[in-house]
NUGU-620469 format. One record per residue (C-alpha): residue number from 1; residue in one letter; x negated, y negated, z. Coordinates in Angstrom, 3 decimals, decimal comma. Example, Ala and Ser with C-alpha at 12.3 -4.5 7.8 and 13.67 -1.06 7.14 Angstrom:
resi:1&resn:A&u:-12,300&v:4,500&w:7,800
resi:2&resn:S&u:-13,670&v:1,060&w:7,140
//
This chain:
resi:1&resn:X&u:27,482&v:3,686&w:-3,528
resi:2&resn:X&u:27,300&v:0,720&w:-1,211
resi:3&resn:X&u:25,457&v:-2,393&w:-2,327
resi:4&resn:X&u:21,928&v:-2,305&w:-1,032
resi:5&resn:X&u:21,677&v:-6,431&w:-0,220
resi:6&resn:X&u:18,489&v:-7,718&w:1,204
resi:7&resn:X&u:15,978&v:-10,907&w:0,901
resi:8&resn:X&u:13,005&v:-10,576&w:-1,642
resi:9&resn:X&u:9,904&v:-12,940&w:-1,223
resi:10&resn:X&u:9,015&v:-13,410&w:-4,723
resi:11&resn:X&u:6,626&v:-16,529&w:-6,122
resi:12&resn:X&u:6,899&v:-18,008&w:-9,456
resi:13&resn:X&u:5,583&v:-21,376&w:-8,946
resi:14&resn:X&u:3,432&v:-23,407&w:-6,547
resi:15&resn:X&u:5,004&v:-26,610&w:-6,792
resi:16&resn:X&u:8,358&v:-25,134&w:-4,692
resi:17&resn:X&u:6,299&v:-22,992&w:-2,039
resi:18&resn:X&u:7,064&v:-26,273&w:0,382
resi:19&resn:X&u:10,861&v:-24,637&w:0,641
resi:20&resn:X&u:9,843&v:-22,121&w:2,559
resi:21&resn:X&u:9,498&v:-22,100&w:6,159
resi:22&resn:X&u:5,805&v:-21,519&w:7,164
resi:23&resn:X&u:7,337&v:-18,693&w:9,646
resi:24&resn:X&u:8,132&v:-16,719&w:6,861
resi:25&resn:X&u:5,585&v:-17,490&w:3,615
resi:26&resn:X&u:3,216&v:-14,425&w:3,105
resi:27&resn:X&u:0,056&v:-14,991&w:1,480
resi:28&resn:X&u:0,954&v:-16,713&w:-2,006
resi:29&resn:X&u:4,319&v:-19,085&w:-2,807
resi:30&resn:X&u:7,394&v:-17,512&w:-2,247
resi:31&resn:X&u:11,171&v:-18,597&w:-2,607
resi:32&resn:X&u:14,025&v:-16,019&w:-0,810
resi:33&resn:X&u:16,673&v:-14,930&w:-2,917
resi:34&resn:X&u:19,079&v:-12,828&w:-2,413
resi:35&resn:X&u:19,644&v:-9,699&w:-4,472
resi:36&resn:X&u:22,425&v:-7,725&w:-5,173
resi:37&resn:X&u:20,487&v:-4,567&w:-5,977
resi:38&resn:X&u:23,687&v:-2,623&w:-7,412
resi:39&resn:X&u:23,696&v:-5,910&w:-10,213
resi:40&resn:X&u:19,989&v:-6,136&w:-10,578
resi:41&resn:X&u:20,077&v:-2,817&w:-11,338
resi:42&resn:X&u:21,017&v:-3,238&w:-14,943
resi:43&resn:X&u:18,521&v:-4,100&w:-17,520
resi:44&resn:X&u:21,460&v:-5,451&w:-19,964
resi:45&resn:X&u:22,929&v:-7,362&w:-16,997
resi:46&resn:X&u:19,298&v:-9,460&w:-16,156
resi:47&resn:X&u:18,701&v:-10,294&w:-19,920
resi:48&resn:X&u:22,439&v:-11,743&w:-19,845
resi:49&resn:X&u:21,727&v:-13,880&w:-17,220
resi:50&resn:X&u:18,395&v:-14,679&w:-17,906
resi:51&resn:X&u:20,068&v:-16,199&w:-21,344
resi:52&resn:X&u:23,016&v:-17,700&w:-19,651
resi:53&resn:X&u:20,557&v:-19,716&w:-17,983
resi:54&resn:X&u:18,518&v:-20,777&w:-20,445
resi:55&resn:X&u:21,316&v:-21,727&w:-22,306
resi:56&resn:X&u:23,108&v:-23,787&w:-19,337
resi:57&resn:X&u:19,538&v:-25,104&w:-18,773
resi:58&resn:X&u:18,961&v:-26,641&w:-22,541
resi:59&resn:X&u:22,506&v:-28,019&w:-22,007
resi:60&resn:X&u:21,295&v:-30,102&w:-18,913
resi:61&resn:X&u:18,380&v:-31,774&w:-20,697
resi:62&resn:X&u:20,688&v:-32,665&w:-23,652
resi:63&resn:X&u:23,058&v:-34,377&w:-21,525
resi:64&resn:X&u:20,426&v:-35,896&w:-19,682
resi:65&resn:X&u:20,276&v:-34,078&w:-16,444
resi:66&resn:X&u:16,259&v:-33,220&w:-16,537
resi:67&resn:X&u:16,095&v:-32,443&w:-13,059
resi:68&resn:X&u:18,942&v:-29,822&w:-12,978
resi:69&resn:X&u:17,149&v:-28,840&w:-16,542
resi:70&resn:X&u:13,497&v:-28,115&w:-15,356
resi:71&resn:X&u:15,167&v:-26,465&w:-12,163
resi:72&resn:X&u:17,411&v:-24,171&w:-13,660
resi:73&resn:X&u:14,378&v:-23,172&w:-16,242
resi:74&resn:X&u:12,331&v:-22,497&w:-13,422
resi:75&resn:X&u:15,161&v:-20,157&w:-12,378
resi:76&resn:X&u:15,583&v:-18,104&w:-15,547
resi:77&resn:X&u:12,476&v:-16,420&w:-14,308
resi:78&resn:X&u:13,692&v:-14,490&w:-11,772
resi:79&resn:X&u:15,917&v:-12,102&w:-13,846
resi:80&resn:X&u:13,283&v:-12,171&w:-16,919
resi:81&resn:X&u:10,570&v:-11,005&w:-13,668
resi:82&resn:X&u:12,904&v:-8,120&w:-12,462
resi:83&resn:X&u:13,223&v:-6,765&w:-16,067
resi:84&resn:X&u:9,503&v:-5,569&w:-15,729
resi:85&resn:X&u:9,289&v:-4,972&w:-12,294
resi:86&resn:X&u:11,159&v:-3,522&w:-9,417
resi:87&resn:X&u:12,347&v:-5,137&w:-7,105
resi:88&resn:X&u:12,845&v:-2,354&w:-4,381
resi:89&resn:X&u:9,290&v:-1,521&w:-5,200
resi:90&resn:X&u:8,107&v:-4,800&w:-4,071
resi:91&resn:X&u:10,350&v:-4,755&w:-0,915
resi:92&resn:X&u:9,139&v:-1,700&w:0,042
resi:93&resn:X&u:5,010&v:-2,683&w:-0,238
resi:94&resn:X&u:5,782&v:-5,606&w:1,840
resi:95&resn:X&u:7,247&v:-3,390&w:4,629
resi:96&resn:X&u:4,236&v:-1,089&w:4,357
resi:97&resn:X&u:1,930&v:-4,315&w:4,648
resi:98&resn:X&u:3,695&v:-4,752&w:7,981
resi:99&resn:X&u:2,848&v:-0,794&w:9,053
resi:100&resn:X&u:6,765&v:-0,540&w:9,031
resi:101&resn:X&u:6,635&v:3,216&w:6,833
resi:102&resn:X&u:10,007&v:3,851&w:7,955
resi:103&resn:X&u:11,543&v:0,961&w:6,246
resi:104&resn:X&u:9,119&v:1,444&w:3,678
resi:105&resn:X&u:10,446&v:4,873&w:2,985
resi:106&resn:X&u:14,181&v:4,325&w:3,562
resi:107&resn:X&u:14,020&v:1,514&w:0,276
resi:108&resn:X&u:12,065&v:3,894&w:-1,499
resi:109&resn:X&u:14,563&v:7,164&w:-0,971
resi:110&resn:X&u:17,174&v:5,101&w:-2,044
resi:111&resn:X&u:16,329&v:4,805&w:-5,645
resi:112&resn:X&u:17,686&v:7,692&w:-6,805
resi:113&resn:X&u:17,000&v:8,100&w:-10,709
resi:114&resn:X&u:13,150&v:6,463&w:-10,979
resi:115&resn:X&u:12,833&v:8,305&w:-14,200
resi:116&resn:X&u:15,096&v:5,475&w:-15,131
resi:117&resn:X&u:12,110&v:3,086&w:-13,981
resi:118&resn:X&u:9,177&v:1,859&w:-16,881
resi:119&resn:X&u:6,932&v:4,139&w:-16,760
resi:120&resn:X&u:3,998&v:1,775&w:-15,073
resi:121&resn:X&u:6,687&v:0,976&w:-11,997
resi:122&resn:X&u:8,050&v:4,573&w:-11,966
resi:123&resn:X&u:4,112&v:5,887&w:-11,390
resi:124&resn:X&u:4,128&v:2,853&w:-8,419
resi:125&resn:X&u:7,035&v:4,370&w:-7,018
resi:126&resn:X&u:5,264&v:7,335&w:-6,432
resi:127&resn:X&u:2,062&v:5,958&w:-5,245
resi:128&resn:X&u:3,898&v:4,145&w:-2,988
resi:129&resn:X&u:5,883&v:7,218&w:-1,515
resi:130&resn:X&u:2,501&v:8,904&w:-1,531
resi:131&resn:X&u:0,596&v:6,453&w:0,591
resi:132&resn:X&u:3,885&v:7,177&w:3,436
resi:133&resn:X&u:3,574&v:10,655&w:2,944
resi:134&resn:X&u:-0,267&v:10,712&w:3,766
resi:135&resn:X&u:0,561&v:9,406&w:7,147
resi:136&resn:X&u:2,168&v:12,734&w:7,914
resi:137&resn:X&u:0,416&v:15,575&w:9,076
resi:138&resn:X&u:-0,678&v:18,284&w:6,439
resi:139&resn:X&u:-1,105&v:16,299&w:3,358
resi:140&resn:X&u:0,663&v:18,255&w:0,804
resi:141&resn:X&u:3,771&v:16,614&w:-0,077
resi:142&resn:X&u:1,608&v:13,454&w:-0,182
resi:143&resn:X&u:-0,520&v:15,328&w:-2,714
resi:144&resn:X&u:1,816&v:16,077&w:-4,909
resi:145&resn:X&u:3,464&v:12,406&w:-5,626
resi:146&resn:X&u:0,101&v:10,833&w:-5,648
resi:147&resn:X&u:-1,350&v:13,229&w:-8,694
resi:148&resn:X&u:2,515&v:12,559&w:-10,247
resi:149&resn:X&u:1,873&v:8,441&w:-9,747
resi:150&resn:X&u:-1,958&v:9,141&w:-11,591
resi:151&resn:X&u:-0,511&v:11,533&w:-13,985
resi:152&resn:X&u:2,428&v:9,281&w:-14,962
resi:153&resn:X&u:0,276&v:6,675&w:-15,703
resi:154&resn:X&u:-0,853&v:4,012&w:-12,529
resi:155&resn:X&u:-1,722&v:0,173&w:-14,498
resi:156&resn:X&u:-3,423&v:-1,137&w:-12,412
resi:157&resn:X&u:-7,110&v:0,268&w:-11,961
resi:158&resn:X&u:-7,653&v:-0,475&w:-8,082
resi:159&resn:X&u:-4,039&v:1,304&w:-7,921
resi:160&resn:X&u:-5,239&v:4,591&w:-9,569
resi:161&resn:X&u:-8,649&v:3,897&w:-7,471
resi:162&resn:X&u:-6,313&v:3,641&w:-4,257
resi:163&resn:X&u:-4,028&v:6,721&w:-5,116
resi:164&resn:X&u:-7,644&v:8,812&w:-6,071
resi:165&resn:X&u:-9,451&v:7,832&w:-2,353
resi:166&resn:X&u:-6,132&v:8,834&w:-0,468
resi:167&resn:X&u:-6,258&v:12,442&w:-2,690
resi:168&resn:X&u:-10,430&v:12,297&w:-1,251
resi:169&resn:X&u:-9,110&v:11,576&w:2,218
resi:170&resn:X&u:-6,410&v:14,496&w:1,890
resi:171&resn:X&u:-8,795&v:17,261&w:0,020
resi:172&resn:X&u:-11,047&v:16,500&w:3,191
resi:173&resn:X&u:-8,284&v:17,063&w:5,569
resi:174&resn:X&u:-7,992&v:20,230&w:3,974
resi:175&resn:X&u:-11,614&v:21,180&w:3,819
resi:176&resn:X&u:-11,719&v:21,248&w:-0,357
resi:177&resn:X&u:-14,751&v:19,577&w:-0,145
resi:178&resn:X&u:-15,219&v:19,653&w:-4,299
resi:179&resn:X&u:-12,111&v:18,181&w:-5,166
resi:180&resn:X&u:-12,305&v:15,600&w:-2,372
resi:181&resn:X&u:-15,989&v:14,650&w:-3,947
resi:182&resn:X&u:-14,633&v:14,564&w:-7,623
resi:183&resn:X&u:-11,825&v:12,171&w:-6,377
resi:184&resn:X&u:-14,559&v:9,976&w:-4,682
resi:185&resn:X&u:-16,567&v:9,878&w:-8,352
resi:186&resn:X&u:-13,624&v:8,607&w:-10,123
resi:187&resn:X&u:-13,012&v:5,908&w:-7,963
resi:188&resn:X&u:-17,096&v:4,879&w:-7,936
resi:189&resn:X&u:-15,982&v:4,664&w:-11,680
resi:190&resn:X&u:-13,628&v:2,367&w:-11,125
resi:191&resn:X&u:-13,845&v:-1,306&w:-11,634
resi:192&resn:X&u:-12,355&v:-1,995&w:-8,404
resi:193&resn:X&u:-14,742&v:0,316&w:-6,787
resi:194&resn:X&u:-16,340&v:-2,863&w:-4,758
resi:195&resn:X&u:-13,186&v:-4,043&w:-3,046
resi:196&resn:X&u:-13,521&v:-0,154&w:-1,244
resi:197&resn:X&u:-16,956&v:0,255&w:0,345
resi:198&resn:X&u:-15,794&v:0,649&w:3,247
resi:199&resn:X&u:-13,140&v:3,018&w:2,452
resi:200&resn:X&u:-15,944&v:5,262&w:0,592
resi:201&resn:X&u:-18,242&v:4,936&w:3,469
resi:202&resn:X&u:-15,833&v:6,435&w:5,213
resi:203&resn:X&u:-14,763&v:9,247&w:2,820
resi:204&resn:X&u:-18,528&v:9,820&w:2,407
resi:205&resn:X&u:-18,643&v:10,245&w:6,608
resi:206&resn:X&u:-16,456&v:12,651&w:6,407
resi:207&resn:X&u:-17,933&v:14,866&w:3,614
resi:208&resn:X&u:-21,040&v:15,400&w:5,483
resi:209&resn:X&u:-18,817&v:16,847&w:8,579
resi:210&resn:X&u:-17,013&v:19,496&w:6,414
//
């Protein structure tokens, strides 16, 4: 298997956003680091280094070197961060934030054992390979990994809100108008149910034309 190498925004700390050229800073702090996906890969690997570095860190402050201390402390978090989430997961909802699916898809297809994923960023996975899918015509492979992202277990509630309203928009698309207005009552539920009025405006639209 060929190593999958890329750059990964990722922000741990405000105080070091000012490294990054403005060009290329999303919305919050972010520092570019390379990543050798086929290394990252290993869980045993990133605890390794994340103590190797803690250890090399303590070692600067006792000899004095404070700067090189705090910095390399500040860098232990990037292995202990990709132990509970993916990195290829993150890639890949940056290049859907940019419309890019294709991209988008071709990070996601290349995971090829997500069962091996925790369960929260194995159910992202999905979601986020669902919300590509919907862009196709028809709907029904989209279907299908969005109820396996909800029924694996989505943490974050405007997640499972956003994975429910894309099942609405597909049930319309298919003219299963109760299943499309059962979806749109859990996400009313939900606590992130503000952040999508317009979204269920437009769901709502919809229903009335079926």
């Amino acid at each position: 298997m060929q190593k999958f190498n890329c750059y990964l925004g990722i922000a741990f700390f405000m105080g070091i956003s000012s490294l990054v050229p403005q060009r290329i800073k999303p919305n919050f702090a972010v520092v570019l680091i390379k990543v050798d996906w086929k290394i990252m890969s290993s869980r045993l690997v990133k605890i390794v280094l994340a103590a190797l570095t803690l250890a090399f860190a303590v070692y600067q402050f006792v000899v004095g070197n404070i700067g090189n201390g705090i910095f390399l402390v500040l860098l232990t978090g990037i292995p202990i961060f990709f132990l509970f989430i993916n990195a290829r997961n993150i890639l890949a909802m940056w290049y859907l934030r940019k419309q890019n699916f294709q991209k988008a898809s071709q990070i996601l297809e290349s995971v090829k054992h997500p069962e091996h994923m925790r369960k929260p960023q194995e159910a992202y996975h999905y979601l986020l390979k669902g919300m590509i899918a919907s862009q196709q015509p028809g709907g029904g492979k989209a279907e299908h990994l969005l109820k396996k992202a909800l029924g694996i277990g989505l943490k974050m509630d405007h997640d499972k809100a956003m994975a429910q309203l894309s099942l609405a928009g597909i049930y319309i698309s298919q003219r299963k108008k109760r299943l499309a207005i059962n979806m749109l009552t859990e996400v009313k539920k939900s606590k992130s149910a503000g952040m999508m009025k317009e979204q269920v405006k437009m769901i709502e639209m919809q229903l009335k034309r079926i």
